[in-house]
KESE-6550 format. One line per field, with one value per residue (C-alpha): x, z, y; residue in three letters; residue number from 1. Coordinates in steps of 0.2 Angstrom, whole numbers, plus 5000, padded with zeros to 4 digits. Example, Ala and Ser with C-alpha at 12.3 -4.5 7.8 and 13.67 -1.06 7.14 Angstrom:
c1 [5062/5068] $
c3 [5039/5036] $
c2 [4978/4995] $
residuo [ALA/SER] $
num [1/2] $
//
This chain:
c1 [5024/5018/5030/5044/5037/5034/5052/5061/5052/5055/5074/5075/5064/5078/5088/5084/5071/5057/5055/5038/5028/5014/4994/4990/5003/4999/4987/4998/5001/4995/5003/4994/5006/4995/5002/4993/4991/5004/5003/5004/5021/5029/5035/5050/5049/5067/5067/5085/5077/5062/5062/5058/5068/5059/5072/5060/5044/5053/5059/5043/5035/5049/5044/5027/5013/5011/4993/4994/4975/4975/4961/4953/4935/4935/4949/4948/4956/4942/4930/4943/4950/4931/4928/4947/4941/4922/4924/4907/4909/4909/4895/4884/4882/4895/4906/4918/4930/4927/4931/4940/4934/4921/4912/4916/4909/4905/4891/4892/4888/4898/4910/4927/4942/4952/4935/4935/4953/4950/4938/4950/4961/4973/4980/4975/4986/4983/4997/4995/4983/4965/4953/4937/4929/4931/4919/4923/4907/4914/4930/4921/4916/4897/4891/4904/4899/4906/4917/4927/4927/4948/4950/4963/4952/4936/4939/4945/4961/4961/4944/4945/4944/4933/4924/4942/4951/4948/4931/4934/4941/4959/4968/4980/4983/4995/4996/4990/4974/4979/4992/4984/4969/4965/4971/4987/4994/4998/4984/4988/4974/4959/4970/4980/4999/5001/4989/4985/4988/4989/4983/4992/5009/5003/5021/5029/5044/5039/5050/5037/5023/5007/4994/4987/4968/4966/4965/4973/4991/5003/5017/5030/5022/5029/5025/5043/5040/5025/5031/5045/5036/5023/5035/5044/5030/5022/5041/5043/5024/5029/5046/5033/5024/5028/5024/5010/4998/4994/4993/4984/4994/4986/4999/4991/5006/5003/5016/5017/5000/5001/5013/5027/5038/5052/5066/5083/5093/5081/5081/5089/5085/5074/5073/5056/5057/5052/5038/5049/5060/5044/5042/5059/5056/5040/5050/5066/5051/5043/5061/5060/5046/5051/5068/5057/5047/5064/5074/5057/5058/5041/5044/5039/5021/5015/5005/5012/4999/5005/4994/4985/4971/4969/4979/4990/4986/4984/5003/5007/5004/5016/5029/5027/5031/5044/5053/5042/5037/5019/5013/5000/5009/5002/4984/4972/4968/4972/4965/4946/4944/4935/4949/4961/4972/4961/4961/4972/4985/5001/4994/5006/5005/5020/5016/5028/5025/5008/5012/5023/5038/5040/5023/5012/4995/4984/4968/4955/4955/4948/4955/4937/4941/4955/4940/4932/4951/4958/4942/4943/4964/4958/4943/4931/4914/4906/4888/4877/4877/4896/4907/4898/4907/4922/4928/4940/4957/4965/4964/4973/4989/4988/4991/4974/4962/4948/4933/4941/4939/4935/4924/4908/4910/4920/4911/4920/4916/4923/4909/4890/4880/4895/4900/4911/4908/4922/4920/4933/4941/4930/4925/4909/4911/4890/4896/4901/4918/4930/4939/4935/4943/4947/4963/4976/4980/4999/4992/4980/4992/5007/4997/4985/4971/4952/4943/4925/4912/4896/4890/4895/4882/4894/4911/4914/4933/4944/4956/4966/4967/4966/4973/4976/4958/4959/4946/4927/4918/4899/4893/4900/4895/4876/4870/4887/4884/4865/4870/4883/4875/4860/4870/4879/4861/4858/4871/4870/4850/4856/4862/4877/4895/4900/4892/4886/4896/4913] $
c3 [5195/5207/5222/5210/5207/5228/5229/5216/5220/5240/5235/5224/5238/5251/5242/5246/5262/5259/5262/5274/5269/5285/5279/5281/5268/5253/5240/5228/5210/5200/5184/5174/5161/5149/5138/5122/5120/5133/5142/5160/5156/5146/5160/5168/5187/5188/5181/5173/5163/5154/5134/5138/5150/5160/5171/5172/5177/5188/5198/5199/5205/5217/5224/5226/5226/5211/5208/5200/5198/5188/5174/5160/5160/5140/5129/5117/5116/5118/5130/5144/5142/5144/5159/5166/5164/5170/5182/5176/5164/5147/5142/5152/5135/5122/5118/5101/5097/5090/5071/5060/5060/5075/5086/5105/5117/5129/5133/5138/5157/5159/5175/5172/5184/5174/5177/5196/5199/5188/5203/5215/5210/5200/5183/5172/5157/5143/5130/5117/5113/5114/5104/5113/5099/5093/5085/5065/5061/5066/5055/5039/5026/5023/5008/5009/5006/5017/5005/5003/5022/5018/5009/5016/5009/5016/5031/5037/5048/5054/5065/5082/5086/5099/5107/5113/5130/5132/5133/5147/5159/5153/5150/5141/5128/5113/5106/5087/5091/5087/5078/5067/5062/5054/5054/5054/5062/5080/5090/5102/5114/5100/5086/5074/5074/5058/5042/5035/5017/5008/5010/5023/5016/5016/5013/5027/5032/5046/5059/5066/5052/5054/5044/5044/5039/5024/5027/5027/5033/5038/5028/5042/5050/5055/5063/5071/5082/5089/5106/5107/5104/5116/5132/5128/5128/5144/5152/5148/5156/5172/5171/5171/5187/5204/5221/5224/5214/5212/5195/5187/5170/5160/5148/5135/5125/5109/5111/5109/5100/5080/5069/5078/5076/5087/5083/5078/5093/5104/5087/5096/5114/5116/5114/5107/5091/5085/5098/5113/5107/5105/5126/5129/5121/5130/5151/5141/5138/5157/5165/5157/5163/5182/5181/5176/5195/5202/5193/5201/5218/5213/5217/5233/5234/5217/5213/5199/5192/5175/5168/5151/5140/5138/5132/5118/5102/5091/5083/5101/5095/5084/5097/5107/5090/5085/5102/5117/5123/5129/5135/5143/5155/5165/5158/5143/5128/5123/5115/5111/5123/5139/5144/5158/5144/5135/5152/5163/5163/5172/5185/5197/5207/5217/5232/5243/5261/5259/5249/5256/5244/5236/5240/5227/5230/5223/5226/5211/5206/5188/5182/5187/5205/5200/5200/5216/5225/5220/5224/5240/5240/5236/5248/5233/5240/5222/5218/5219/5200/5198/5195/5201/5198/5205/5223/5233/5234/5248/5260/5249/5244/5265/5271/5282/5289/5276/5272/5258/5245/5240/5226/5227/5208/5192/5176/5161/5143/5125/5111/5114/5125/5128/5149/5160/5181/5190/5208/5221/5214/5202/5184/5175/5156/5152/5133/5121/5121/5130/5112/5099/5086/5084/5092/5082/5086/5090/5103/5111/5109/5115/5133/5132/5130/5123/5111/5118/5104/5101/5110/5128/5138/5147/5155/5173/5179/5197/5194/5209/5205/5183/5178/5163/5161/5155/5164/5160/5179/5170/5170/5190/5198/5194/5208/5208/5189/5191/5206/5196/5180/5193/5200/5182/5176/5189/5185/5167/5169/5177/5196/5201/5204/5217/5235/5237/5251/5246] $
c2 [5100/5110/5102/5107/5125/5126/5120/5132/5148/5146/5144/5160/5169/5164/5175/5191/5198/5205/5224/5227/5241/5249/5241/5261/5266/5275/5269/5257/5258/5245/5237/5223/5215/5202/5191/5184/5165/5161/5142/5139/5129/5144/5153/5144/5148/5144/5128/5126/5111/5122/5124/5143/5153/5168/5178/5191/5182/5170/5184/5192/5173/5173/5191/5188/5174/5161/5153/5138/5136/5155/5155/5169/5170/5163/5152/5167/5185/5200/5189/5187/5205/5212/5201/5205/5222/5221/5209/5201/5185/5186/5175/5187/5196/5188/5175/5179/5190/5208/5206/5218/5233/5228/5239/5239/5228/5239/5250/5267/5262/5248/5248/5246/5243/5259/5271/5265/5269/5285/5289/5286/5299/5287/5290/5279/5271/5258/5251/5238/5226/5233/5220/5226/5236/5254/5264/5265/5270/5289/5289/5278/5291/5290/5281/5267/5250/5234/5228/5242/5244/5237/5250/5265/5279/5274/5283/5298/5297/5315/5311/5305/5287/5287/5270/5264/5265/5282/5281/5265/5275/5277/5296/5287/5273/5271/5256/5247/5240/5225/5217/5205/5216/5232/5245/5244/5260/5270/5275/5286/5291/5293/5298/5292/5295/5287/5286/5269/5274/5258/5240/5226/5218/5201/5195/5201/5190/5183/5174/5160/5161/5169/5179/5197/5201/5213/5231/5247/5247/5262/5262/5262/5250/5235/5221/5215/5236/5231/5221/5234/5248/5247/5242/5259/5269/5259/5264/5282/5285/5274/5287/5301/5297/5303/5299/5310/5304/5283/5274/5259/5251/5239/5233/5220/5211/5204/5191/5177/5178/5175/5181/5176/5190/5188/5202/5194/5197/5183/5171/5156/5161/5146/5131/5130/5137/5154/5154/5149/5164/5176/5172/5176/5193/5197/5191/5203/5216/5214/5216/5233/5238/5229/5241/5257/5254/5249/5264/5278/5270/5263/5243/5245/5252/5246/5229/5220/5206/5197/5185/5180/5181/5163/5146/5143/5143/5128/5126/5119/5103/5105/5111/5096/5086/5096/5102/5091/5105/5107/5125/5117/5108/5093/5100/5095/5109/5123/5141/5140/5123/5121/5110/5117/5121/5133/5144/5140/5153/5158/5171/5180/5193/5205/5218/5218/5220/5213/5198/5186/5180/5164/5158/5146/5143/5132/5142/5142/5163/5169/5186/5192/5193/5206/5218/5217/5216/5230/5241/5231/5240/5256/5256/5257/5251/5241/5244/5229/5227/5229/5216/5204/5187/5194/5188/5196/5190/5200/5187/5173/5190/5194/5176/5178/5166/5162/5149/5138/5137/5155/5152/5144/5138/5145/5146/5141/5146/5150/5148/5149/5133/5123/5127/5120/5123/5120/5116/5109/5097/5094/5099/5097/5098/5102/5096/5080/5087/5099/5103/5114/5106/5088/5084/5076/5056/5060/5071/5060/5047/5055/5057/5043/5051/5047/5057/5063/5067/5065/5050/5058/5068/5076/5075/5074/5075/5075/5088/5083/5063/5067/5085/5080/5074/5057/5048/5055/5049/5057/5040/5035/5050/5057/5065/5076/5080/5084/5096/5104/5105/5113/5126/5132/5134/5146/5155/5154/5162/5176/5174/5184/5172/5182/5187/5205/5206/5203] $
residuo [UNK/UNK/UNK/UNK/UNK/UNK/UNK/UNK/UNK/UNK/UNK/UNK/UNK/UNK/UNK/UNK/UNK/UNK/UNK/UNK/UNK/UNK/UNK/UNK/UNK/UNK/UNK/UNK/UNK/UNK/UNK/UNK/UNK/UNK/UNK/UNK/UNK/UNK/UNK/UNK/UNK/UNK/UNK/UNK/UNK/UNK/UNK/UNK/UNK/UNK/UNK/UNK/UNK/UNK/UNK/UNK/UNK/UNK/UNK/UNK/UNK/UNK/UNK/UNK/UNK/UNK/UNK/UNK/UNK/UNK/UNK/UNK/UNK/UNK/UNK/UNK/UNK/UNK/UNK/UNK/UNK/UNK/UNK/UNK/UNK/UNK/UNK/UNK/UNK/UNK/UNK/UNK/UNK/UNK/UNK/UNK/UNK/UNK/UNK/UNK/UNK/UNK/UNK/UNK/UNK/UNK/UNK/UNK/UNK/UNK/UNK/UNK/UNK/UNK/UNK/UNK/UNK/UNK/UNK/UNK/UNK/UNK/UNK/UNK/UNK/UNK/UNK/UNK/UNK/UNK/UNK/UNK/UNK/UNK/UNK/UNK/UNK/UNK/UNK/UNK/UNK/UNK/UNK/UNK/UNK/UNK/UNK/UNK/UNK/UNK/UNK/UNK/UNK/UNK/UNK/UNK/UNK/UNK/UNK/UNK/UNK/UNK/UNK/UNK/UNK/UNK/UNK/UNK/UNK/UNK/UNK/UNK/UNK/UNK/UNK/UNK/UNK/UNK/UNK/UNK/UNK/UNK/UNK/UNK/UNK/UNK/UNK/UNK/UNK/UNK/UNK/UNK/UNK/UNK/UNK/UNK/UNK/UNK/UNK/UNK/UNK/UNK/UNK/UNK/UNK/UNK/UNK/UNK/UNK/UNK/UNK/UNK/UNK/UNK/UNK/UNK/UNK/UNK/UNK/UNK/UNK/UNK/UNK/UNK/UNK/UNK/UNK/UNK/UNK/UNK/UNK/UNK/UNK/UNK/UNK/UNK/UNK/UNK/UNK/UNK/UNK/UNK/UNK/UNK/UNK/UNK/UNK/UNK/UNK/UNK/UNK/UNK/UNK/UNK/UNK/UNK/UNK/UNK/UNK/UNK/UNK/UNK/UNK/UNK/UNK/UNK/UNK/UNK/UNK/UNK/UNK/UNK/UNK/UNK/UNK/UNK/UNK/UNK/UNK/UNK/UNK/UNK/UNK/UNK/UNK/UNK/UNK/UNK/UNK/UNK/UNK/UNK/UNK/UNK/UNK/UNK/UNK/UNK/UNK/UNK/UNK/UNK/UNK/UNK/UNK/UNK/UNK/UNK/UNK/UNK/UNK/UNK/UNK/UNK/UNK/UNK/UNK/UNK/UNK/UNK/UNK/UNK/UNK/UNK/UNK/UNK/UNK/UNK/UNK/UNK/UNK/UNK/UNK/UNK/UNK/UNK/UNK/UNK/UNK/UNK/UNK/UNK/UNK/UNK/UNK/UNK/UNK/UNK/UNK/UNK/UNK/UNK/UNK/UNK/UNK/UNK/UNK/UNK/UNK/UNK/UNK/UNK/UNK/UNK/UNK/UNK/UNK/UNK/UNK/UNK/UNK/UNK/UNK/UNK/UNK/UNK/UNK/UNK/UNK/UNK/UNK/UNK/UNK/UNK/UNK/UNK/UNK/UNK/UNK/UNK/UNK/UNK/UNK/UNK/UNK/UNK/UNK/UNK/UNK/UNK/UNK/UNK/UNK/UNK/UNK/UNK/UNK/UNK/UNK/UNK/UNK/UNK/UNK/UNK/UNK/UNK/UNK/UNK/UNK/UNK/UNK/UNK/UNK/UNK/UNK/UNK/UNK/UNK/UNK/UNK/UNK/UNK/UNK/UNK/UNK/UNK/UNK/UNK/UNK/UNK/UNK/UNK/UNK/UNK/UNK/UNK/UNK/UNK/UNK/UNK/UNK/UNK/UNK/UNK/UNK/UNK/UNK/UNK/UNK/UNK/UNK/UNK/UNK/UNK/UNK/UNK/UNK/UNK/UNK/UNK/UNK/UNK/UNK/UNK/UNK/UNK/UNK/UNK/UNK/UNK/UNK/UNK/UNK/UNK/UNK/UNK/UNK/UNK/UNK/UNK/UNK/UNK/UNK/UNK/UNK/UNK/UNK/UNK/UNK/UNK/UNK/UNK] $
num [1/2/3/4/5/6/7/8/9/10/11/12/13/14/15/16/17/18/19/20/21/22/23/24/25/26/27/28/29/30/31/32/33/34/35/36/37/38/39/40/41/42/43/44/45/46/47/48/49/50/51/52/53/54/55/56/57/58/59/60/61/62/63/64/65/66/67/68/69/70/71/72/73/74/75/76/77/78/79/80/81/82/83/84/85/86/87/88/89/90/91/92/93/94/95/96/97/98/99/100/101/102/103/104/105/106/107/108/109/110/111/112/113/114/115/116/117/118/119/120/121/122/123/124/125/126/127/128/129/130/131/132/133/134/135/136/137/138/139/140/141/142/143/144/145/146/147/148/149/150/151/152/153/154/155/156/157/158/159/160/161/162/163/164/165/166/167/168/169/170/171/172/173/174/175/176/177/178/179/180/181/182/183/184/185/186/187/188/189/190/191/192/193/194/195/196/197/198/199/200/201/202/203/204/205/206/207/208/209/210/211/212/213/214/215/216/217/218/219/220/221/222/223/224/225/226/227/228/229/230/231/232/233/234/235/236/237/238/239/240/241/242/243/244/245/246/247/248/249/250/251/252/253/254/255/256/257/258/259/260/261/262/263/264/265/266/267/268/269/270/271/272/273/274/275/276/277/278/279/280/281/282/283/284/285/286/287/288/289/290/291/292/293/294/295/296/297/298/299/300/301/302/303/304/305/306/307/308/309/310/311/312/313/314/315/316/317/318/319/320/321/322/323/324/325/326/327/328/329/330/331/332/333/334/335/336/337/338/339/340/341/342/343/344/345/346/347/348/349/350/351/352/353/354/355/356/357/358/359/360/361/362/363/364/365/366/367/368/369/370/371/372/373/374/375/376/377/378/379/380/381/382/383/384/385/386/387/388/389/390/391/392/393/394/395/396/397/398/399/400/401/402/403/404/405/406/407/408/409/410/411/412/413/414/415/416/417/418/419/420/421/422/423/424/425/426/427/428/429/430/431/432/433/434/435/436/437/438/439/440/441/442/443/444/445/446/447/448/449/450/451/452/453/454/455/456/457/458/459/460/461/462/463/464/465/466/467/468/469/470/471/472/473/474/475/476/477/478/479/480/481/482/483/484/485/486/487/488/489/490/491/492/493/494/495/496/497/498/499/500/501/502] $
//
């Protein structure tokens, strides 16, 4: 896979030449674009033969640099986006989701990539899906009891609706929170455009199935506006900006996370079902936002990094039953697991004159090193206590001479004591099993695969040899796993993942 992937994207880069921009240039724009639930093998980079077409992510991949070894800090939503965002692991203070109506995540301290470029002289933009907490306690009337926390006049929506973006380093946001939790409405900075007046439609016909927990629900709102909605918004404020003064984007897709709620005109598009047609909206919704840098004369000096929060969800089993299509690609797992699959993710990034086009490397990076590379961009010198699992990636984007691999080790992690190191080659699964669920027979079958459970110590796997981690080595290799299983306890108790000087 990746030979091919090598092969297809140094074609489509020989189509065009790359524009060279001076190293002493102005500052460069950054855009984020983060997809929901999204496989390494649902992006086509110019395969003619994938399920799922991407014309706009393949041409960003064929820009700019591909890593195939991309990972989230977590196999779940809010965890990855903190660490994204923090450039600190997750499981340095939490491991789930915020819950409806959830507080945030943060505290009031906390680094954050958006309040360092905001220091920088940057303006600062967020759009879409937040999932890191807001403050409800300030808008909930008093007196109200939880049970009736789902009800619409439990709250007063005229109050601002602090403990979101706003309050992360962001002077903008719009977006709905998120699209499967309460409320249902349009936030726009810390104040809501439209009043949840009655509760969520459970009913809504929905394209690709999905569900929506109980709460208050604006009665325009629908769920089909979201995707759409937020890449217009994201566009016009990219239209807004001028030359003299940089930006940072963070654009948080909540496609093709559940519902799937493709809008007609992409029904078909795939040839995955409802879901393959939901990623086809989200590369049609990218290429806007692509033409929008293209259309300011902003392409050129401005850093594009698409990536995604973690693995597919479940109903990819049933995808590669129903369409043999698997959005893990040559990988094990998905959403929630410790196996590649649950956190491998596609990860790109685009800058022209300093990455060179059509390159796909297969260094190991986690969406932490994003922090302590774009301070390393902006000449923003990181406090000792800042983002400190976070590597910087320049030298991998500038072609230079470097120690390799970059990372000592990569922590791995979705639910609370189960931890995976990765190192080299190899992986150390510090659990019975790398899978959150039980995996169906068809699965396991379909790839030849072994269950692990109970009766296994640990798993120990060659990545490079066994992607698709089939063949547990724990029992071969001992000294390997007591070394490994050494260093991630370090890490775990407290020592930084990343150098101080970085």
């Amino acid at each position: 896979m990746r030979k091919q992937l090598a092969l297809v994207l140094s074609v489509l880069a020989m189509m065009g030449l790359s524009p060279q921009l001076s190293a002493s240039g102005p500052r460069p724009n950054v855009v984020v674009l983060y997809a929901d639930d999204m496989g390494v093998a649902d992006v086509s980079y110019g395969d003619a033969g994938s399920k799922i077409q991407t014309p706009n992510l393949d041409r960003l991949a064929s820009d700019g640099m591909v890593f195939t070894d991309g990972h989230s800090s977590s196999g779940i939503c809010t965890p990855s986006r903190f660490a994204m965002l923090t450039g600190q692991h997750h499981w340095r203070r939490f491991h789930g989701i915020v819950n409806a109506f959830g507080g945030p995540v943060f505290e009031a301290e906390d680094f954050t990539i958006a309040k360092m470029f905001k220091k920088r002289g940057y303006r600062t933009a967020c759009f879409g899906k937040w999932h890191l907490g807001w403050d409800f306690d300030a808008i909930r009337k008093p007196g109200v009891e939880k049970k009736d926390w789902v009800k619409a006049d439990s709250y007063d929506w005229t109050k601002r609706f602090p403990g979101g973006p706003i309050d992360r380093g962001f002077d903008h946001y719009f977006g709905d929170g998120t699209i499967n939790f309460p409320p249902y409405c349009w936030i726009e900075n810390d104040r809501f455009l439209t009043i949840p007046t009655q509760p969520v439609i459970k009913s809504q016909p929905l394209a690709g199935g999905g569900s929506f927990r109980p709460g208050p629900m604006a009665e325009s709102w629908n769920p089909y506006d979201v995707l759409p909605t937020i890449t217009e918004k994201a566009v016009e404020w990219i239209s807004k900006q001028k030359d003299v003064q940089p930006f940072f984007v963070y654009l948080a897709f909540n496609a093709p996370h559940y519902p799937i709620v493709p809008n007609e005109e992409f029904h078909g598009k795939s040839k995955a079902g409802y879901y393959g047609d939901f990623v086809v909206e989200t590369d049609a919704m990218i290429g806007k936002v692509l033409a929008a840098l293209a259309e300011r004369g902003l392409a050129e000096n401005t850093m594009v990094v698409f990536s995604a929060d973690n693995g597919p969800e479940t109903h990819a089993f049933q995808r590669l039953e129903e369409f043999d299509q698997w959005s893990s690609g040559d990988f094990r797992g998905v959403k929630r697991d410790i196996y590649e699959g649950g956190h491998r993710v596609p990860f790109i990034v685009r800058w022209p004159g300093r990455v060179k086009r059509g390159v796909v490397s297969d260094e190991v990076v986690s969406q932490v090193d994003l922090a302590a590379t774009f301070a390393a961009m902006i000449d923003h010198p990181l406090d000792k206590d800042e983002a400190i699992d976070s590597y910087n990636l320049l030298p991998v984007l500038n072609g230079e001479d470097y120690a390799r691999p970059l990372r000592t080790a990569t922590v791995q992690n979705t639910s609370a004591g189960k931890f995976a190191l990765r190192q080299g080659d190899w992986v150390l699964i510090d659990a019975p099993t790398g899978s959150a669920k039980k995996e169906s027979n068809d699965y396991l079958k379909h790839f030849g695969l072994e269950s692990y459970g109970t009766g296994h110590p640990g798993l120990l796997f060659n990545l490079k040899e066994d992607p698709r981690q089939s063949k547990n080595l724990y029992a071969k290799h001992p000294e390997k796993v007591e070394s490994m299983r050494s260093l991630l306890k370090r890490y775990t108790n407290g020592e930084r993942c990343a150098p101080i000087n970085r």
